[in-house]
MIDOSE-1310 file (N, C-alpha, C; in nm, 2 decimals, decimal comma, always signed):
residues 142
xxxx	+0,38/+7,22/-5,17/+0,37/+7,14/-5,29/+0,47/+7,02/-5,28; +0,43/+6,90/-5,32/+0,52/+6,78/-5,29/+0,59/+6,77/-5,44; +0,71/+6,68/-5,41/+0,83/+6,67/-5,53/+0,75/+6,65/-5,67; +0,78/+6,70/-5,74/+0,75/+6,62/-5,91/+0,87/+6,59/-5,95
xxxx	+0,87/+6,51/-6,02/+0,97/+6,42/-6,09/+0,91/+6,40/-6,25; +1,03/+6,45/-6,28/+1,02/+6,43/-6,47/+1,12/+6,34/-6,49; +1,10/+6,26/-6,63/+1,22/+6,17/-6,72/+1,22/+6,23/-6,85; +1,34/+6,27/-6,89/+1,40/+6,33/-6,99/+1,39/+6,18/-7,11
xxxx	+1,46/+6,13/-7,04/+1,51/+6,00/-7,12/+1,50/+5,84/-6,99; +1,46/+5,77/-7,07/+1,41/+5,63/-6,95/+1,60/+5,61/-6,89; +1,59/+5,64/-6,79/+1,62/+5,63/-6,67/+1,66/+5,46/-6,62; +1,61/+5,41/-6,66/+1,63/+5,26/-6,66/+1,73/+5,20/-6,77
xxxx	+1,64/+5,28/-6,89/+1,70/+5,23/-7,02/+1,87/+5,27/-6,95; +1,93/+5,39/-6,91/+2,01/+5,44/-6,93/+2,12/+5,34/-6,79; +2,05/+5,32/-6,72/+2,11/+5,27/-6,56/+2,13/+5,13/-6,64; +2,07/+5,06/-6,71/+2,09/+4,93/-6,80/+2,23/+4,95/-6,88
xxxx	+2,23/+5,02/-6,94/+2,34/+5,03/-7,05/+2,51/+5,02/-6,91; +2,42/+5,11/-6,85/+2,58/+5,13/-6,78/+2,60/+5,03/-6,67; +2,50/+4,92/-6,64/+2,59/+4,86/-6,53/+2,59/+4,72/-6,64; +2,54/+4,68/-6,80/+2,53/+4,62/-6,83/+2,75/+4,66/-6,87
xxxx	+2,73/+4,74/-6,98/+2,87/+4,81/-6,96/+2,94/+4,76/-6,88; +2,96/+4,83/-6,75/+3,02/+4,76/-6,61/+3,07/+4,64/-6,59; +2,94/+4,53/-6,63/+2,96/+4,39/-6,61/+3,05/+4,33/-6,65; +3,00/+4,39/-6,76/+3,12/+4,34/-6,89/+3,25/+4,32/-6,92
xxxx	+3,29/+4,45/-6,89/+3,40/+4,52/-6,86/+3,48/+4,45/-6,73; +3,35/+4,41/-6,63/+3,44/+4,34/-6,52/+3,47/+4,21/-6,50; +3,41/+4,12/-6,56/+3,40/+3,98/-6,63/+3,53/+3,95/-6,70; +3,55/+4,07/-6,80/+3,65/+4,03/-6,85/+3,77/+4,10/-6,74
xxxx	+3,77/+4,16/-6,68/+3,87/+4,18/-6,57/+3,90/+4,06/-6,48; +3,79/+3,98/-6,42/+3,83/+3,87/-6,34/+3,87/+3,77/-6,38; +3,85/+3,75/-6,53/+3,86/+3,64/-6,62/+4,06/+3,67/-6,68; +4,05/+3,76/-6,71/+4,21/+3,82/-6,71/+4,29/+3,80/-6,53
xxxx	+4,23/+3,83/-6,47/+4,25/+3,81/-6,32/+4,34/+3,66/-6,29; +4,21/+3,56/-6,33/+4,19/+3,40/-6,33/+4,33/+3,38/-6,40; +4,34/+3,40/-6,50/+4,46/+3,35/-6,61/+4,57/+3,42/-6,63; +4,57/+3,51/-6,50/+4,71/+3,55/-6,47/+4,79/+3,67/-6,63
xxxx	+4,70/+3,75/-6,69/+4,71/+3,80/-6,79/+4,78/+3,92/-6,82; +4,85/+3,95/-6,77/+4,91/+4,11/-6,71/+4,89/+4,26/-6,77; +4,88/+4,20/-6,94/+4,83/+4,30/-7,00/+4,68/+4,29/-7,06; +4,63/+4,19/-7,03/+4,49/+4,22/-7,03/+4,43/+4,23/-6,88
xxxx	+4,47/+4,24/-6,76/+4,42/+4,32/-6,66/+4,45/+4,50/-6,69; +4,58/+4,51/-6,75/+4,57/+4,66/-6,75/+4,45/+4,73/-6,86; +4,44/+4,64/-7,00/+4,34/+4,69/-7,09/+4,24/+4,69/-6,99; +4,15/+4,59/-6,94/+4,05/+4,61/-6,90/+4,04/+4,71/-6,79
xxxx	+4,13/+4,77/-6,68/+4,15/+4,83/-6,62/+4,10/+4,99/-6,68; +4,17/+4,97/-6,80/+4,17/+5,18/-6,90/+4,05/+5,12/-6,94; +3,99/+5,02/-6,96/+3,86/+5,06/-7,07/+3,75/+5,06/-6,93; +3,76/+5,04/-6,80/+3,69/+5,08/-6,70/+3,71/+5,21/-6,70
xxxx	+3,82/+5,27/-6,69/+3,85/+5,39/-6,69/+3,79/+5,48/-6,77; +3,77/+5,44/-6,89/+3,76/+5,54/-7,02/+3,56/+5,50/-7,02; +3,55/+5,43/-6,97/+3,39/+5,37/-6,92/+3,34/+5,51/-6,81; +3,42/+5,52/-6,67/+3,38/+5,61/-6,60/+3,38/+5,73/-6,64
xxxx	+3,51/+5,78/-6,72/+3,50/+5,88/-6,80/+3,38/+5,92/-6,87; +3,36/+5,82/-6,98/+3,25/+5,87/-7,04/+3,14/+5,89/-6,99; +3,09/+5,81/-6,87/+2,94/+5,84/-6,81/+2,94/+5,95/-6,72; +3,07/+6,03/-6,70/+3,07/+6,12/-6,64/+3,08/+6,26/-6,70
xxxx	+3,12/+6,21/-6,83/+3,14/+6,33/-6,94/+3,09/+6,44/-6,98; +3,05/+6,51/-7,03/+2,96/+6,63/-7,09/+2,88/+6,58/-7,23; +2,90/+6,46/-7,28/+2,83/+6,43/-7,36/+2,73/+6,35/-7,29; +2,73/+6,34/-7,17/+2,61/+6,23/-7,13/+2,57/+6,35/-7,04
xxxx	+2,42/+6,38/-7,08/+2,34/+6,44/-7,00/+2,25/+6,40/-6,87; +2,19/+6,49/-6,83/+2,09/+6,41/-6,69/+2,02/+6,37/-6,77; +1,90/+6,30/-6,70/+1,79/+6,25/-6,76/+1,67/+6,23/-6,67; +1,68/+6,26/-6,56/+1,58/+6,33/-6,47/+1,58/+6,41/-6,37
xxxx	+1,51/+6,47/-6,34/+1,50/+6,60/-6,23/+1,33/+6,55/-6,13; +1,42/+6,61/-6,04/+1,31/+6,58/-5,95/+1,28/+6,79/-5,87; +1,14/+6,83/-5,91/+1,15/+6,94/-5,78/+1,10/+6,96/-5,68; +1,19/+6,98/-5,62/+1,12/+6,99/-5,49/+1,14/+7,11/-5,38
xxxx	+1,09/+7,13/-5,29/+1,17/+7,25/-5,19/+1,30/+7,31/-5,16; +1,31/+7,11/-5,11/+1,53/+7,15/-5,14/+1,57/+7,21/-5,24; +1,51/+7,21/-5,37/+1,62/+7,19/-5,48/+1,56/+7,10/-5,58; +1,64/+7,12/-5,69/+1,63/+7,10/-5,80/+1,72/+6,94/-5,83
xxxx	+1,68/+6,83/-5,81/+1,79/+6,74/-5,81/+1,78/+6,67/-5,95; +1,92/+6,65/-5,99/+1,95/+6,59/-6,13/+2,06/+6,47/-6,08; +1,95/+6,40/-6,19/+2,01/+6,24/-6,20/+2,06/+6,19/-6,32; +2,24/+6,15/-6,35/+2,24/+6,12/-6,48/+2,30/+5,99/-6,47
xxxx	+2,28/+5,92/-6,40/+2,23/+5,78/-6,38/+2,33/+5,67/-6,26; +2,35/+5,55/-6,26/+2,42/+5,49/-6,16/+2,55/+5,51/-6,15; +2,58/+5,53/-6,25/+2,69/+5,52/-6,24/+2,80/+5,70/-6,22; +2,73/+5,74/-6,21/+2,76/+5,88/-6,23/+2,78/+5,93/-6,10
xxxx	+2,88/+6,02/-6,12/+2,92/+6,10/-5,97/+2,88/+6,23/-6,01; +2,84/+6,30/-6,10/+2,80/+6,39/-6,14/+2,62/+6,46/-6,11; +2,54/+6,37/-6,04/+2,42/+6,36/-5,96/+2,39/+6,49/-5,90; +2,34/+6,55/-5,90/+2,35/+6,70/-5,78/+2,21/+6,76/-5,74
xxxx	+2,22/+6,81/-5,67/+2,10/+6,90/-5,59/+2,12/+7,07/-5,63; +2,06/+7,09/-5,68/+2,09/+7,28/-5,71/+1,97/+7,40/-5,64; +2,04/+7,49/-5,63/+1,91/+7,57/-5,53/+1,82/+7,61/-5,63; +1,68/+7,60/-5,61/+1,57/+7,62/-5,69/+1,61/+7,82/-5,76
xxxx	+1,70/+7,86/-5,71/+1,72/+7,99/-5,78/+1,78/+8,02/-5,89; +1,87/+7,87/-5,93/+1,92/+7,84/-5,98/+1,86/+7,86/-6,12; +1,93/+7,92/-6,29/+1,86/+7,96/-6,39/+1,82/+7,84/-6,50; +1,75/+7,80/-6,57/+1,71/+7,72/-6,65/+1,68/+7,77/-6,85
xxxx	+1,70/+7,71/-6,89/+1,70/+7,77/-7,01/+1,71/+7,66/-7,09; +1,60/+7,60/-7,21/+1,60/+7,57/-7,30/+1,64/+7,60/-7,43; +1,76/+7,54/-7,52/+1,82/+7,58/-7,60/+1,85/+7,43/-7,71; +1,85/+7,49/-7,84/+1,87/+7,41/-7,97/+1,97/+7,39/-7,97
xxxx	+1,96/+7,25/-8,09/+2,09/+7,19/-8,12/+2,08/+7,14/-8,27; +2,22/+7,15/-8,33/+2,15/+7,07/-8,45/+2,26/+6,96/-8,45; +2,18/+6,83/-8,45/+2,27/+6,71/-8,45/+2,24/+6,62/-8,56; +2,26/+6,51/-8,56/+2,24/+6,39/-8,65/+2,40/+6,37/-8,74
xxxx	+2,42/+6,31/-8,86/+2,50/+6,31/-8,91/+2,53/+6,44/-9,02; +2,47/+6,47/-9,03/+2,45/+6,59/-9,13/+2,43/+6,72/-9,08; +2,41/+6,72/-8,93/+2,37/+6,82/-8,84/+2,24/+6,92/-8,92; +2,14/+6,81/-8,97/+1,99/+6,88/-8,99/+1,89/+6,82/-8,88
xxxx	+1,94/+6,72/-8,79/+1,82/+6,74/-8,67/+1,77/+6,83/-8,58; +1,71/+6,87/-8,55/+1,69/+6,98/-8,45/+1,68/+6,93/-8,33; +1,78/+6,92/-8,18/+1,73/+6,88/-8,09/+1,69/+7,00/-7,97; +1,67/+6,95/-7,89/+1,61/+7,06/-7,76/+1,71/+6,99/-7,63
xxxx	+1,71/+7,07/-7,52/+1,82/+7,03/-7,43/+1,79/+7,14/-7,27; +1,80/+7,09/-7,20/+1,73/+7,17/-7,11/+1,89/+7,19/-7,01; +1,88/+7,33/-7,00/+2,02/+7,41/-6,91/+2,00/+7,43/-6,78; +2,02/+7,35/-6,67/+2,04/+7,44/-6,56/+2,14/+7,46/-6,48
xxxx	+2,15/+7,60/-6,43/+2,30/+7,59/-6,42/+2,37/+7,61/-6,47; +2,47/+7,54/-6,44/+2,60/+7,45/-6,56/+2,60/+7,35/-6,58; +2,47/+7,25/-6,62/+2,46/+7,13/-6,62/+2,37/+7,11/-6,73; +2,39/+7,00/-6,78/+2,26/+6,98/-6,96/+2,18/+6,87/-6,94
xxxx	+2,10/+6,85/-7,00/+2,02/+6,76/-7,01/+2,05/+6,69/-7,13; +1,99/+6,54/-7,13/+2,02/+6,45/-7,23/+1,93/+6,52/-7,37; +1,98/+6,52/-7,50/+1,91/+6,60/-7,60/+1,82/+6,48/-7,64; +1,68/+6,58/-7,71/+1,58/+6,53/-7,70/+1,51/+6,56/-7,83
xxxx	+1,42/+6,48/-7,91/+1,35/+6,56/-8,02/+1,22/+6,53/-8,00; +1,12/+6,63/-8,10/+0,97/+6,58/-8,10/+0,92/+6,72/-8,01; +0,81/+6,73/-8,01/+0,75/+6,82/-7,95/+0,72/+6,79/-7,79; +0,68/+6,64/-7,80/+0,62/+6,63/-7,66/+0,76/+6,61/-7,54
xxxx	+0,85/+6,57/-7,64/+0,98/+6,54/-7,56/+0,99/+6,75/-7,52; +0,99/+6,85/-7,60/+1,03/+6,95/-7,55/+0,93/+7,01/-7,47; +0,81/+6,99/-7,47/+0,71/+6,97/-7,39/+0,74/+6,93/-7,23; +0,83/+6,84/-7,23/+0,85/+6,76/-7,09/+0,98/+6,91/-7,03
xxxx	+1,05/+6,91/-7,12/+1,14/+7,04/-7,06/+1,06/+7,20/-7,05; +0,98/+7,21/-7,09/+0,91/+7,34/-7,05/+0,83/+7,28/-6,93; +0,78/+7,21/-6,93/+0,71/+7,18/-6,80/+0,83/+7,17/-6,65; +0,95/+7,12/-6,68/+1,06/+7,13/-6,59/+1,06/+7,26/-6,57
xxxx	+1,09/+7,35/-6,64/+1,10/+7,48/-6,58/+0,98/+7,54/-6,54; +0,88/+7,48/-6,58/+0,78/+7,57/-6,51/+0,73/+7,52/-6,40; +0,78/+7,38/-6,34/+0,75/+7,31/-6,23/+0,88/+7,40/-6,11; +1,04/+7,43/-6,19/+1,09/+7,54/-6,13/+1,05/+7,60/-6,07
xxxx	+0,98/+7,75/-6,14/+0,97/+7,87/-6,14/+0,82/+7,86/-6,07; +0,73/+7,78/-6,05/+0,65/+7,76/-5,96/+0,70/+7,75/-5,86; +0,76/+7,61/-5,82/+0,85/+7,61/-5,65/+0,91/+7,76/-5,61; +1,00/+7,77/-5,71/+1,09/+7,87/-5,68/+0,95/+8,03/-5,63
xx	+0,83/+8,07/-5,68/+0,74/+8,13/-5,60/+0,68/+8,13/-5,48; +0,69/+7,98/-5,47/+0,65/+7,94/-5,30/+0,74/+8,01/-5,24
């Protein structure tokens, strides 16, 4: 059976925010650079910092998986060192959340591992994570 690839969440959308982010963030570092600014090289320096942090975080989930023979590979986007390959034996498990401001949304969130998925609502969105594990638990029979 050849790779399937699922998106949790657009993948693009998400690779956008962060190198748009990035840019940003570095623009104004060369521009502080340019004008010799000492303590606005250091701000921009921590809010890079606190930039990598966050996309590496536990609040930012993957947002695609790909299965394949190797493994189970998760992608939570460019900027992330957090990327990995897991062995298809690896356990998966779909589990609720309740978020929003009020904490009455219901979201869904897909576990594998020790790693989460970006949370998701709607049926067809949890649809897309039951089909992840069952694209799993298929390979994982081969």
């Amino acid at each position: 059976m050849e790779t399937q690839i699922f998106i949790i969440k657009s993948l693009f959308v998400q690779n956008t925010i962060m190198l748009l982010s990035l840019g940003v963030v570095l623009f104004l570092f060369i521009l502080a650079l340019k004008k010799k600014r000492q303590k606005s090289v250091i701000a921009t320096l921590i809010w890079i910092a606190i930039m990598f942090w966050f996309f590496n975080s536990p609040f930012f989930g993957f947002s695609a998986v790909s299965v394949s023979r190797d493994g189970v590979r998760l992608n939570y986007g460019i900027l992330s060192m957090r990327n990995d390959l897991l062995p298809l034996e690896s356990s998966w498990k779909i589990e609720n959340y309740f978020g929003g401001i009020r904490r009455m949304e219901r979201l869904h969130f897909l576990r594998i591992g020790n790693h989460e998925s970006m949370k998701v609502r709607g049926a067809e969105d949890l649809k897309t994570l039951q089909e992840i594990g069952k694209a799993v638990d298929v390979m994982r029979s081969r």
